[in-house]
Structure formats: structure tokens, C-alpha cells
C-alpha positions, 0 to 999 in steps of 0.5 A: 305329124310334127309341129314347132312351138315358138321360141320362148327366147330370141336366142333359142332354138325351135322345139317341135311335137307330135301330136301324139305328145300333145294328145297326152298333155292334154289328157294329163292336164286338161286343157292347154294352151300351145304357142306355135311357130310360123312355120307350120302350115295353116293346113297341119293346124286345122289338122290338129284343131280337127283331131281333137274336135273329133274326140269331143274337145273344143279347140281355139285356133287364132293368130297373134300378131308381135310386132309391126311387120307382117311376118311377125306373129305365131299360132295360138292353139287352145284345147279345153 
């Protein structure tokens, strides 16, 4: 499963990951938090959340809203 993060920049361009690439920063660092795009579906997060519930980890899903506009915000994923 591919995931986008979010822009850190108005400009940039999307970069997505694995979750074979998330499931290594996270055992290197611990816990972490992720930023990802809109355009991922609501489906393959809770796919995420539930993959690593499953190996013992508590994970945060949350929506954070950046603007006024409904269509402006994006995923906060927190793995601890």
C-alpha cells in the first residue's frame, strides 16, 4: 500500500510511502509522527492504524483541519 505525505510547501510535489517504509522509521526511531495528504482514502488509514495495532503499538488518527474551506486539511497519523 502507497500513501502520500503532505506538502511541506505550496510548491512541492506530493512524495509517497510504503508502509513497509513507515514500519522501518518507525522501528529505528520509536515513535513518529506522519502528515499525510488528502487524497488518500479514509480506508487505507485505518488499514495503516490497524497494522501496526496488531504488532502492539498505539497509533493516533485525526484530521487537521488548515484553512476555512472544507476541503483544506490533511491526515495526522501518530505511532508510539
Amino acid at each position: 500500500m502507497k500513501l502520500k505525505l503532505a506538502k511541506n510547501k505550496i510548491g512541492d510535489e506530493s512524495k509517497s510511502v510504503t508502509l513497509n517504509e513507515i514500519s522501518d522509521i518507525v522501528a529505528k526511531e520509536g515513535q513518529k509522527i506522519f502528515y499525510f495528504d488528502q487524497d488518500n482514502s479514509h480506508k487505507n488509514l485505518v488499514s495503516l492504524v490497524e497494522h501496526f495495532e496488531a504488532k502492539g503499538l498505539s497509533v493516533y488518527l485525526k484530521e487537521i483541519k488548515f484553512g476555512l474551506d472544507e476541503s483544506e486539511y490533511m491526515y495526522e497519523v501518530h505511532i508510539l
